[in-house]
matplotlib code that plots the C-alpha trace (Angstrom):
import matplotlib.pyplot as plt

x = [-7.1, -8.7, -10.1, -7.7, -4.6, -3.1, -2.4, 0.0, -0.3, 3.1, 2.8, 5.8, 6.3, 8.6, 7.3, 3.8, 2.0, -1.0, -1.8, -0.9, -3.2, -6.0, -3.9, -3.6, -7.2, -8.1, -6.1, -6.4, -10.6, -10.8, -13.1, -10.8, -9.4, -5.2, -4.3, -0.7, 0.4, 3.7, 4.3, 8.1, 9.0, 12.0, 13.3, 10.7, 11.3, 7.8, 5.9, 4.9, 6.7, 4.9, 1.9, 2.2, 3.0, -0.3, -1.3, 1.6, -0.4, -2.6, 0.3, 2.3, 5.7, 6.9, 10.1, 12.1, 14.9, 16.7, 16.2, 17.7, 14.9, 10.7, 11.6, 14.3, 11.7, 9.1, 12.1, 12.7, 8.4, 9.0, 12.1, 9.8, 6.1, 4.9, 1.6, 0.9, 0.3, 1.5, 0.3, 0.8, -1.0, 1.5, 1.1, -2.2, -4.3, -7.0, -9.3, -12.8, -14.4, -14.2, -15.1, -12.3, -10.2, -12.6, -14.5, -11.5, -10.7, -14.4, -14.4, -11.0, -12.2, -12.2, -9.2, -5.6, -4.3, -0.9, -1.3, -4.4, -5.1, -8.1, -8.9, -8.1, -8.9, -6.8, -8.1, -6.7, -5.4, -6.9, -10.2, -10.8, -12.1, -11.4, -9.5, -8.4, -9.6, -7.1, -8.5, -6.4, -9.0, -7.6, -3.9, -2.0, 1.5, 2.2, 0.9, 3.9, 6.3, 3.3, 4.4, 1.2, 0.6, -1.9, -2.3, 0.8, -0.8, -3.8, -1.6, -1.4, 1.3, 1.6, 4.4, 6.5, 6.0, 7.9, 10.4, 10.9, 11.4, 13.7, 13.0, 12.7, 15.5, 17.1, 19.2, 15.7, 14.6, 11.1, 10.3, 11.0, 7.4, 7.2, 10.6, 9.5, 6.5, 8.0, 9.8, 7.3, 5.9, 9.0, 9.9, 7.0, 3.4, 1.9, -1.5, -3.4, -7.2, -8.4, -11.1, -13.1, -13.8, -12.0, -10.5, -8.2, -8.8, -4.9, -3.5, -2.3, 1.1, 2.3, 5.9, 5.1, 2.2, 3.5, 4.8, 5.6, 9.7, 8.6, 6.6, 9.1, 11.6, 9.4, 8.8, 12.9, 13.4, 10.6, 12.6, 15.8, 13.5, 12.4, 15.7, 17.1, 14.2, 15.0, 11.6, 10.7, 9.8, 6.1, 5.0, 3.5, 0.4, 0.1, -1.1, -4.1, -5.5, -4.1, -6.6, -9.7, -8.4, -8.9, -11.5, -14.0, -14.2, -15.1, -18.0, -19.0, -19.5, -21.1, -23.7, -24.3, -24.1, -23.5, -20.4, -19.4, -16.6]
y = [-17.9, -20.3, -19.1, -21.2, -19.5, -17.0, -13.7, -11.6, -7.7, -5.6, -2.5, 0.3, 3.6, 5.6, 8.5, 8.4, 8.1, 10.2, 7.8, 4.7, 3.8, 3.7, 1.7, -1.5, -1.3, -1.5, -4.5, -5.9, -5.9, -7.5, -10.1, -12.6, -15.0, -16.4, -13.2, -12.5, -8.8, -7.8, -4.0, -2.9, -0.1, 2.1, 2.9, 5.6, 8.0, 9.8, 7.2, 5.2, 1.9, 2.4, 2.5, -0.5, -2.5, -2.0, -4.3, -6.5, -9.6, -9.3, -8.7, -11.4, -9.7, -6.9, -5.7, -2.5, -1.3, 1.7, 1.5, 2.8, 3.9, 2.9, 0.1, -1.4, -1.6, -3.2, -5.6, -6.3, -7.0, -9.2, -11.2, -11.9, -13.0, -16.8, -15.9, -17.2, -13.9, -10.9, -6.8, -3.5, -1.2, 2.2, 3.6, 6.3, 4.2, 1.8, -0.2, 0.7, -1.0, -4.1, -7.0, -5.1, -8.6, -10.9, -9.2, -9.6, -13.3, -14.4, -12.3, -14.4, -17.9, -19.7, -18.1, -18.0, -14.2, -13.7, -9.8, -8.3, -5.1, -2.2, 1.2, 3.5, 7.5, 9.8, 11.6, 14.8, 15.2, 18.7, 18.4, 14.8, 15.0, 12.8, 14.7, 12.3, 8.6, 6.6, 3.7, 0.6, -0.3, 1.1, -0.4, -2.5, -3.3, -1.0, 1.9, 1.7, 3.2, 6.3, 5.9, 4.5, 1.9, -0.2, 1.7, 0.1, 0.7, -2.3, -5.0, -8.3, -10.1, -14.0, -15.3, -17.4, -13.7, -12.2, -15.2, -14.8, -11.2, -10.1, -7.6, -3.5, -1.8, 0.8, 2.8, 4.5, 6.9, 7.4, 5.2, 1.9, 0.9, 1.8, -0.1, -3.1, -2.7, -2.8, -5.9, -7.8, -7.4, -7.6, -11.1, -12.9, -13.2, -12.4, -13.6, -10.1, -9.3, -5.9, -6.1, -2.9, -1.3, 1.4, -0.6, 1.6, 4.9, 6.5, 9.7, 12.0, 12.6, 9.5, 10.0, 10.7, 12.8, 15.2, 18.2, 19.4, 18.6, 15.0, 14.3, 16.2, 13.7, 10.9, 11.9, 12.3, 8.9, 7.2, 8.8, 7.2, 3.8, 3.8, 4.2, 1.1, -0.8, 0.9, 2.6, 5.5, 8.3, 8.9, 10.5, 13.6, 10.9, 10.0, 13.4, 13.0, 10.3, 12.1, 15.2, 12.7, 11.3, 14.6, 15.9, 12.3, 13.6, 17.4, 16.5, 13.8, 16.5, 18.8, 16.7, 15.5, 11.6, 9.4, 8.5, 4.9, 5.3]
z = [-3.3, -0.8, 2.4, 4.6, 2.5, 5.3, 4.8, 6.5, 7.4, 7.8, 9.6, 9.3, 11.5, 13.3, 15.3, 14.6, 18.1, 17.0, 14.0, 14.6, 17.3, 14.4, 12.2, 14.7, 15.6, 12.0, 11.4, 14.8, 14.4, 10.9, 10.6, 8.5, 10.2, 9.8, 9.7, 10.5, 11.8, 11.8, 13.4, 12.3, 14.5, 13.9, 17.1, 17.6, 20.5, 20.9, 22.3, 19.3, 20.8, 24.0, 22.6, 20.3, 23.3, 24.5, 22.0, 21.8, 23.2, 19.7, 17.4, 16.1, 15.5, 17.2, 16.0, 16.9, 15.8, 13.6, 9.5, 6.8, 5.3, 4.8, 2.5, 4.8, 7.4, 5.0, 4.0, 7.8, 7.7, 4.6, 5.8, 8.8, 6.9, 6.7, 4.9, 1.7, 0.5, 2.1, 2.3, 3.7, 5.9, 6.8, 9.6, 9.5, 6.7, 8.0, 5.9, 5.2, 7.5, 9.6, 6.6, 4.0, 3.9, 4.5, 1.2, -1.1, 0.1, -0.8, -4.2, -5.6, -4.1, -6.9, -8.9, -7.7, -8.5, -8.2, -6.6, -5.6, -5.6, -6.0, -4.8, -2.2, -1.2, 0.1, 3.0, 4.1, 7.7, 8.1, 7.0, 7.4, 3.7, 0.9, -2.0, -4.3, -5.9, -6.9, -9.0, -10.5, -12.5, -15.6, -15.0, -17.1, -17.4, -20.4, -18.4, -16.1, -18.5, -17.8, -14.2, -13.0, -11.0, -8.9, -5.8, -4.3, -0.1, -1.7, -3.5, -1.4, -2.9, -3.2, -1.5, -4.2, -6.2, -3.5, -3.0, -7.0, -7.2, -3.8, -1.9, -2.0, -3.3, -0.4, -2.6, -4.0, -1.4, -2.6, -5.8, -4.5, -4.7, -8.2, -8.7, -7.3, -9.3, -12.4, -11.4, -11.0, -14.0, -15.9, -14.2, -16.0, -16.8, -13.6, -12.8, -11.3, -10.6, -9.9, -6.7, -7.6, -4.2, -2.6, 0.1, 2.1, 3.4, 3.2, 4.9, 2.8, 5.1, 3.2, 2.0, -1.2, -1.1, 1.9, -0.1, -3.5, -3.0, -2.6, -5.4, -7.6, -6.4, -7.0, -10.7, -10.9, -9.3, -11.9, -14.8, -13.4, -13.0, -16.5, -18.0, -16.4, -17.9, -21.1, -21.5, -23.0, -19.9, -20.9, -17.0, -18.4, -19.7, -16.0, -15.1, -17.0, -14.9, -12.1, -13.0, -12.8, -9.7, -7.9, -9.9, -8.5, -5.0, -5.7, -8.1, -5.8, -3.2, -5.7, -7.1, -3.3, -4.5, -1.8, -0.4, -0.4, 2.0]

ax = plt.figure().add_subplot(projection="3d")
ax.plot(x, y, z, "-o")
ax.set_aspect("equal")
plt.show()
C-alpha cells in the first residue's frame, strides 16, 4: 500500500445520538490524509441525523434513508466508496488515538496486502473498562471452520477484493460478517498482513455482543454458514481462544501492567 492510495471510512447507525458524536470526531481528526467518510444513516428518529449534520461540511457522503438491516446499510456505504481500499468504523467505536491510520499505512508501505487487519478491545458501556482482547494474530484461513475470524470492525479491504467478491449477504441477520469472511478467503489466495496493535477501541452494545440471545444466534447462524461451505462445525474450539480473550484484560488489571490503550 502506498501512501497516496486512498482509503475510505463507512460509518453505520440508526438511533444512536449518544455514541455517535464520538465516532465522527475520531474519524474526522485522523491524521491521514485522502481519507474518505461515508456516514449511512437509517432514517433515525432520536436525533442522530441532526447531529451528523453538524458535521456534514467535513463528511463526504451523507446518506439517509430506511435499511433492511446493518449490512444493507454497509452495502449502501460500499455501493458508494471510491477508495482503493475501504473499512468500517460502527457507530460507538473510535480508534485509539488520532495517528491509528496513518500508523497502519506507513507499517505496509512497501507491501501491497490485500485486507488489513489487527487488534481491537471491547470496552464496556458501564464501566468504561476494557473486558475482552480480541487479537487476529493467531488467524488463518483454516481457523474459520472454528468460527474465528480477524476482528471484522479492523479489516480495510482493497477494493478489486470487494469488486471480486459482491457485497454482504441481507438474508443473514447477524453472521454476515463472518459470511463475507469466509468468501473472501474461499474466492482465492488472498494476500493478508496482520498490523499487531490494538487499533480500535469497540463498544460492547455491538449487535453481536449485546446479550446472550444474540450470540446464541450468531453461533446458529455460523453453523448454517459452515454447512454451505461444506465444513465440518468445529465452534466449540473457538471458545478456547475466546477464554484468553477475556481472561488478557483481568490479569492485566491484576498484575497492574500498563495499559497500552
Amino acid at each position: 500500500m502506498q501512501n497516496e492510495r486512498s482509503l475510505t471510512i463507512i460509518t453505520v447507525v440508526k438511533n444512536d445520538v449518544e455514541s455517535i458524536e464520538k465516532t465522527l470526531l475520531s474519524v474526522l481528526s485522523q491524521s491521514l490524509q485522502n481519507i474518505e467518510y461515508i456516514v449511512i444513516d437509517g432514517a433515525s428518529t432520536d436525533g442522530t441525523y441532526e447531529l451528523i449534520k453538524k458535521y456534514e461540511n467535513r463528511i463526504s457522503i451523507l446518506k439517509s434513508s430506511e435499511d433492511k438491516n446493518l449490512y444493507d446499510a454497509i452495502n449502501k456505504g460500499i455501493e458508494l466508496a471510491g477508495g482503493d481500499y475501504i473499512g468500517l468504523l460502527h457507530s460507538g467505536d473510535t480508534y485509539v488515538n488520532q495517528y491509528t491510520l496513518e500508523e497502519i499505512f506507513k507499517a505496509v508501505h512497501n507491501s501491497s496486502p490485500e485486507i488489513i487487519y489487527s487488534d481491537l478491545v471491547l470496552v464496556s458501556s458501564k464501566t468504561k473498562r476494557i473486558h475482552r482482547y480480541y487479537s487476529g494474530r493467531i488467524f488463518k484461513p483454516y481457523l474459520l471452520r472454528t468460527g474465528y475470524m480477524p476482528p471484522h470492525p479492523t479489516l480495510l479491504i482493497n477494493r478489486e477484493v470487494i469488486q471480486n467478491v459482491g457485497l454482504y449477504r441481507i438474508d443473514i441477520s447477524i453472521a454476515a460478517d463472518f459470511e463475507y469472511i469466509m468468501r473472501i478467503f474461499s474466492k482465492k489466495n488472498v494476500a493478508y498482513m496482520y498490523y499487531n496493535k490494538v487499533t480500535i477501541r469497540m463498544s460492547n452494545m455491538g449487535l453481536s455482543n449485546r446479550s446472550y440471545k444474540s450470540k446464541i444466534l450468531i453461533y446458529k447462524q455460523i453453523g448454517h454458514i459452515l454447512r454451505e461451505y461444506n465444513l465440518i462445525n468445529l465452534q466449540y474450539l473457538r471458545y478456547f481462544i475466546r477464554i484468553g480473550e477475556y481472561l488478557y484484560p483481568i490479569l492485566s488489571r491484576l498484575f497492574r501492567s500498563q495499559n497500552p490503550f
